[in-house]
N, CA, C and O of each residue as an XYZ file, in Angstrom:
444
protein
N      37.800     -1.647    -21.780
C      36.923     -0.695    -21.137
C      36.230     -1.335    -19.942
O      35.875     -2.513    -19.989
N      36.011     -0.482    -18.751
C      35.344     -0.951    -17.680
C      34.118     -0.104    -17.486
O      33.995      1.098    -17.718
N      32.858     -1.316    -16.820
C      31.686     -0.113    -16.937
C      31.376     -0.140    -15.715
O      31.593     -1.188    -15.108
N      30.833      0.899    -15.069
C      30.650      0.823    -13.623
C      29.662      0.560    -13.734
O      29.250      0.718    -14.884
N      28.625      0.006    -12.700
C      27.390     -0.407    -12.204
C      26.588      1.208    -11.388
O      26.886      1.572    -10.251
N      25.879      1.729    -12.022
C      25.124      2.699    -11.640
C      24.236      2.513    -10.153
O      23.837      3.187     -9.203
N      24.231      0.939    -10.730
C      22.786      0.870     -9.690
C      23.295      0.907     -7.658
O      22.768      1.535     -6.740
N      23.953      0.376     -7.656
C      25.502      0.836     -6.571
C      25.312      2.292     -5.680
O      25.291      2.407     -4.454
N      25.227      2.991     -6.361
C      25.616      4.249     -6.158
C      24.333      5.157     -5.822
O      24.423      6.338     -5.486
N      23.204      4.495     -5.949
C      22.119      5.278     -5.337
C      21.341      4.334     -4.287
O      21.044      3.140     -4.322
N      21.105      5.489     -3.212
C      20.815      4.687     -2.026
C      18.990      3.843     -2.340
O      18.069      4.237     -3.056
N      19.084      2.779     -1.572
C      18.131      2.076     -1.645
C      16.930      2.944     -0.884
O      17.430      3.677     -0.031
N      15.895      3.027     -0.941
C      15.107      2.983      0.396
C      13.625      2.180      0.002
O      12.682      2.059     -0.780
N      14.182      1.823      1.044
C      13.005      0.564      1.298
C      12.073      0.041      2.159
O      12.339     -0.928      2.871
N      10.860      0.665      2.164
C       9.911      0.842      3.057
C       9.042     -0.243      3.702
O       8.405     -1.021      2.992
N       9.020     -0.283      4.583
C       8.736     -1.590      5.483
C       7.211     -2.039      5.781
O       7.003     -1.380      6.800
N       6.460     -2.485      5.623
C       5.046     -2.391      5.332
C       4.498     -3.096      6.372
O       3.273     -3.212      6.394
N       5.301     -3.692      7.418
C       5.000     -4.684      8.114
C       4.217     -3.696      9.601
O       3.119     -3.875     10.128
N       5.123     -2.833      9.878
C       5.304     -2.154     10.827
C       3.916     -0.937     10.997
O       3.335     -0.729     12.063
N       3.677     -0.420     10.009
C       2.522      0.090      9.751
C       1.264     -0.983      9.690
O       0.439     -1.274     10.555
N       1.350     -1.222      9.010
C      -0.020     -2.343      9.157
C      -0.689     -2.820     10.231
O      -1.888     -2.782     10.507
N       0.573     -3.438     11.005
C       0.612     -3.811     12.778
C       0.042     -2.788     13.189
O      -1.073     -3.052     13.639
N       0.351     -1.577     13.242
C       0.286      0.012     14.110
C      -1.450     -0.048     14.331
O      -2.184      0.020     15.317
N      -1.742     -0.271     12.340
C      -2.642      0.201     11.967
C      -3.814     -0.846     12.870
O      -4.745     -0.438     13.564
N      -3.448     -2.212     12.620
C      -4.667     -2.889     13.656
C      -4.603     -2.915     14.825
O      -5.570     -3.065     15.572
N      -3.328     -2.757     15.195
C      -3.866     -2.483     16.866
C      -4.128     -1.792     17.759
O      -4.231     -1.919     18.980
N      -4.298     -0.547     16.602
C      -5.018      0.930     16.865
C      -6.695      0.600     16.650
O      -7.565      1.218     17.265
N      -6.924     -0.283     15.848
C      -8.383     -0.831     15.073
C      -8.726     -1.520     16.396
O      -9.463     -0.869     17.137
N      -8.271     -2.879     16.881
C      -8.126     -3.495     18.026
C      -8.739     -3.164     19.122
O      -9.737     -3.687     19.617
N      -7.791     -1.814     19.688
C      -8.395     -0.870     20.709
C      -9.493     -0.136     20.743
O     -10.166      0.087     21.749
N      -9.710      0.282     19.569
C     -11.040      1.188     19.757
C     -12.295      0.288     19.416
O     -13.447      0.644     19.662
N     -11.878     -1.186     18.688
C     -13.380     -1.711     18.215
C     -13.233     -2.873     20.032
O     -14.175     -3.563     20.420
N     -12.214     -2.797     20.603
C     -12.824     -3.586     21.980
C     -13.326     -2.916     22.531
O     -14.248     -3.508     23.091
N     -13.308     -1.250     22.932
C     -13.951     -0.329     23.885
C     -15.079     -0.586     23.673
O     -15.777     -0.783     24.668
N     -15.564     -0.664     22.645
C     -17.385     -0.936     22.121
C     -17.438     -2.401     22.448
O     -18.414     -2.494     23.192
N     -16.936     -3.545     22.300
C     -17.288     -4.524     22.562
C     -17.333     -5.268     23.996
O     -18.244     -6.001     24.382
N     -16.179     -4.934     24.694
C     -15.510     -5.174     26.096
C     -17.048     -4.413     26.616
O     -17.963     -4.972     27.221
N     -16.994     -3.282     26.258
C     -18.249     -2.412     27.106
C     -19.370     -3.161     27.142
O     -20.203     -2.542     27.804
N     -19.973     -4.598     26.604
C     -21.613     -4.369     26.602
C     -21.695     -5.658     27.781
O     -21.048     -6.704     27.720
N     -22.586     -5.303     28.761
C     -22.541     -6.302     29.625
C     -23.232     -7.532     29.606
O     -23.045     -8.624     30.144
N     -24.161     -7.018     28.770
C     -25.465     -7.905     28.721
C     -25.972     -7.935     27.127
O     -26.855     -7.124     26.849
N     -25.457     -8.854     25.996
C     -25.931     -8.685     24.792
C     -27.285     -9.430     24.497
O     -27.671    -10.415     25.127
N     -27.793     -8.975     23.707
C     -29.370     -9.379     23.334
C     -28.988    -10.773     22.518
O     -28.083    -10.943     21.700
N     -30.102    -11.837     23.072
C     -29.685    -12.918     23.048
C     -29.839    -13.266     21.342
O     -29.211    -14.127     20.726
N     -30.537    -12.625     20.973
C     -30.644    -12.550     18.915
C     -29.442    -12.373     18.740
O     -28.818    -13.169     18.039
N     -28.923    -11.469     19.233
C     -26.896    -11.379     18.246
C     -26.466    -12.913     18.733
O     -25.730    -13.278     17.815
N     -26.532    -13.879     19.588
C     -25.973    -15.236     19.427
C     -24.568    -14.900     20.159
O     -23.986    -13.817     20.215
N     -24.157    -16.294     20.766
C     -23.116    -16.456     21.655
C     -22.316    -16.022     21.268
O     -21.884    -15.280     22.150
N     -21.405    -15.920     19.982
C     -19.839    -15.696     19.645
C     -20.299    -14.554     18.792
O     -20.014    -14.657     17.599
N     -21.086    -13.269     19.244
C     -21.330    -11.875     18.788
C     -20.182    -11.187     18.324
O     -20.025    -10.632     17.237
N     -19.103    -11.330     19.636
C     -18.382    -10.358     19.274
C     -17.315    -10.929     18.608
O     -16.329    -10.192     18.586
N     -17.143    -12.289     17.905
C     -15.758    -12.412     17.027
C     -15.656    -11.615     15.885
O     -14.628    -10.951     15.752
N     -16.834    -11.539     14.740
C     -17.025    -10.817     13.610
C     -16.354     -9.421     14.102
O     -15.126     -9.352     14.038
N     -17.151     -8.201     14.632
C     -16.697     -7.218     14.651
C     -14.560     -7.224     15.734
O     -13.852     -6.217     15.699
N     -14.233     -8.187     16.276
C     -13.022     -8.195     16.755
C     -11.907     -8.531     14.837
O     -10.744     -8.163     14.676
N     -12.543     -9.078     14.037
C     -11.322     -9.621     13.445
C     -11.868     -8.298     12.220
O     -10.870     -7.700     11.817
N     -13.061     -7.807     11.645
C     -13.273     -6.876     10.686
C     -12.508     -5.717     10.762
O     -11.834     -5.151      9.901
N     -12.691     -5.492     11.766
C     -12.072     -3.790     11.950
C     -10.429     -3.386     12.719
O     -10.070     -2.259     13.062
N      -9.837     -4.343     12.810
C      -8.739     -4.375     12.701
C      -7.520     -5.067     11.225
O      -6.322     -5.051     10.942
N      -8.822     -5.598     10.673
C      -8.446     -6.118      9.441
C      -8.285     -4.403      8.163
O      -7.512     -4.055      7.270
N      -9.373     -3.891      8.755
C      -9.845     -2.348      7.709
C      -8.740     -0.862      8.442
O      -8.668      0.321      8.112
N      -7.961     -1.751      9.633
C      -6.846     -0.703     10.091
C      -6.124     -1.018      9.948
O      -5.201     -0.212     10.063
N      -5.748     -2.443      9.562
C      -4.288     -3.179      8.753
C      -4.205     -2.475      6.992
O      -3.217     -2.134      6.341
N      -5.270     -2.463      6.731
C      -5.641     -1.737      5.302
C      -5.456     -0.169      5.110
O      -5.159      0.150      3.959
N      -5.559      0.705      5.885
C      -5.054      1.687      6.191
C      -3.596      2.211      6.468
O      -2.938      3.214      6.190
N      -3.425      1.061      7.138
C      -1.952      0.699      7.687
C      -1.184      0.627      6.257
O      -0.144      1.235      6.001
N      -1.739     -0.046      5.566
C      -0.980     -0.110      4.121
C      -0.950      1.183      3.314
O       0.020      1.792      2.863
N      -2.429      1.487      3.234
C      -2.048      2.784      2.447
C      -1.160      3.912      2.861
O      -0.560      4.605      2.039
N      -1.066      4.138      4.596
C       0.049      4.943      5.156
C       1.200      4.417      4.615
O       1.859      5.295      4.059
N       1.836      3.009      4.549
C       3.228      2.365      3.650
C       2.810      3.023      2.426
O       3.021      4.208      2.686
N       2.380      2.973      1.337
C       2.259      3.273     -0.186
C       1.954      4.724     -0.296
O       2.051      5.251     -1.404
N       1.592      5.429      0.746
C       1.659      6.653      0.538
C       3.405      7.385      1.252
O       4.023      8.367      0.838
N       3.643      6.756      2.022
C       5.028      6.546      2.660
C       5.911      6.019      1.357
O       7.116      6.148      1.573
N       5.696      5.630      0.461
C       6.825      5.139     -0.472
C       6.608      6.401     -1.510
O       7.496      7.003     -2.113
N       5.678      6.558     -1.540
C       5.047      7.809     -2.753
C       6.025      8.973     -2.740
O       6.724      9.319     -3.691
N       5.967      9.694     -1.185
C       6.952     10.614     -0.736
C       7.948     10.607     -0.822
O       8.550     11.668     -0.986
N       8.716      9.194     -0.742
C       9.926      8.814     -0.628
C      10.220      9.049     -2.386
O      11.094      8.222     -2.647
N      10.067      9.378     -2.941
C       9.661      9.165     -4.561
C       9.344     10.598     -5.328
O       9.348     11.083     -6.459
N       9.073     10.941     -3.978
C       8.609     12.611     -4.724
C       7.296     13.444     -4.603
O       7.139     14.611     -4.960
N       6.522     12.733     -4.115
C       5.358     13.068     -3.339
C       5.799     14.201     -2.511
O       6.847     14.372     -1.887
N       4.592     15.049     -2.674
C       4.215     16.073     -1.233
C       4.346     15.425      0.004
O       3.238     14.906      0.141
N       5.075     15.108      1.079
C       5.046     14.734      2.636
C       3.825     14.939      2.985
O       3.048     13.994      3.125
N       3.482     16.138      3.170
C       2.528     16.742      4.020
C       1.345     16.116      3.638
O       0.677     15.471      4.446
N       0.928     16.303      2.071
C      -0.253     15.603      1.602
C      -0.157     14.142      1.901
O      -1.076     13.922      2.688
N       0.320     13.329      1.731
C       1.009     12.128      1.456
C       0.360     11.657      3.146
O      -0.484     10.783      3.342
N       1.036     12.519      4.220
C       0.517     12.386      5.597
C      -1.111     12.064      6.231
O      -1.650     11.244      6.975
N      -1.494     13.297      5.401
C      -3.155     14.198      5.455
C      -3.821     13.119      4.899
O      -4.665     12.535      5.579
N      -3.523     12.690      3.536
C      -4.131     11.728      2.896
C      -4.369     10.278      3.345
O      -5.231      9.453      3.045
N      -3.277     10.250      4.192
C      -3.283      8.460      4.877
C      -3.811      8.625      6.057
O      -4.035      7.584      6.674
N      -4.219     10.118      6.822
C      -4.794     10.059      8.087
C      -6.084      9.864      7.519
O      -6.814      8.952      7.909
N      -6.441     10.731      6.544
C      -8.037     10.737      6.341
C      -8.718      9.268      5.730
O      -9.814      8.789      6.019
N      -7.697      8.741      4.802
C      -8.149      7.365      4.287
C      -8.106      6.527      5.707
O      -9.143      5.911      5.950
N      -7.029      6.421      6.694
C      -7.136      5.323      7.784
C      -8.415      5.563      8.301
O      -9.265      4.678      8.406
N      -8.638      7.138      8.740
C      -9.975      7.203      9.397
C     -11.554      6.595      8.998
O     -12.311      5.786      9.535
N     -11.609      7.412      7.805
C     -12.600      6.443      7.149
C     -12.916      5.248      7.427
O     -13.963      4.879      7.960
N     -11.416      4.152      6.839
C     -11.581      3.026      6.730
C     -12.377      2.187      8.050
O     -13.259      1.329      8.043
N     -11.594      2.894      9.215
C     -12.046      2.317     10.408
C     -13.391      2.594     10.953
O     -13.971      1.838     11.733
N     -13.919      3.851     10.453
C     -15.093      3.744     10.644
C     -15.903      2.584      9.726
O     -16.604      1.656     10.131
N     -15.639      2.878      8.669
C     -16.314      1.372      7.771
C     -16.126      0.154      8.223
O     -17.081     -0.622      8.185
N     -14.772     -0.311      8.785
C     -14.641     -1.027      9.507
C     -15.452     -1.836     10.660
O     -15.750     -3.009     10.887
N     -15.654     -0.507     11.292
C     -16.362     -0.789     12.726
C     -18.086     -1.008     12.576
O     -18.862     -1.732     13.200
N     -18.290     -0.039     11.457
C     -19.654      0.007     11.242
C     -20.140     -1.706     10.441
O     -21.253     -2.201     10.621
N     -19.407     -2.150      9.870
C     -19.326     -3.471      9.237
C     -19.208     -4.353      9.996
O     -19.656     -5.384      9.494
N     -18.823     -4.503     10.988
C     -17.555     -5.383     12.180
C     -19.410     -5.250     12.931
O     -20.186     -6.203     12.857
N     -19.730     -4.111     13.489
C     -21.233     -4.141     14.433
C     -22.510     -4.514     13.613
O     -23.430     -5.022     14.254
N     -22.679     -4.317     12.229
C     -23.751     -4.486     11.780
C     -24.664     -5.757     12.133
O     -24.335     -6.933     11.980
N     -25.693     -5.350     12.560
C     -26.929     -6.311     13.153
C     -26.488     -6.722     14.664
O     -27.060     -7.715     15.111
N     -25.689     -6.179     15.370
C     -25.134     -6.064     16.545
C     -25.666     -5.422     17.182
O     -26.861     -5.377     17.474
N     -24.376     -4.526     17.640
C     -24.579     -2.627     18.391
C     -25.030     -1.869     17.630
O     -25.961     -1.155     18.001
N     -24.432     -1.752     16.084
C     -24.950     -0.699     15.059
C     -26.276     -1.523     14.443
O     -26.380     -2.610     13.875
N     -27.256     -0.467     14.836
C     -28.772     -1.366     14.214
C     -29.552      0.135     13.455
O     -30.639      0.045     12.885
């Protein structure tokens, strides 16, 4: 008797997590430099290297977003609602980046 291998015969899919994540911070990137690039003159209490904290936080909290768009992207792939699956990773990225940013400025710009 011969047994075939099942596993063969159904397609893989295999979702790439790298690519989102990236998307996700250097969408974070852009919008937390507009606030930072913008200030000409910072108050000398925030201290010389002000703006590293909020540059690496909030692209870190859109890399995190970035993920949940992958895991909600695998969800679908799986059987998930699309549409929700979509809605759900816009509204969680959004959030995040606001938390992000608001975390990233605290005792900064956001006072």
């Amino acid at each position: 008797m011969r047994q075939q291998n099942e596993s063969h015969n159904q397609p893989m899919h295999r979702v790439s997590v790298v690519k989102p994540v990236l998307v996700g911070a250097g969408i974070a990137l852009l919008v937390i430099s507009f606030f930072v690039f913008g200030v000409d003159q910072p108050h000398p209490e925030w201290g010389k290297y002000w703006m590293i904290r909020p540059l690496i936080i909030t692209p870190l909290a859109g890399a995190m977003g970035g993920a949940f768009y992958a895991l909600m992207e695998y969800q679908a792939s799986r059987g998930f609602n699309r549409t929700l699956a979509i809605l759900l990773s816009i509204v969680v990225y959004l959030v995040g980046l606001w938390l992000g940013t608001v975390l990233g400025l605290a005792g900064t710009m956001w006072d």
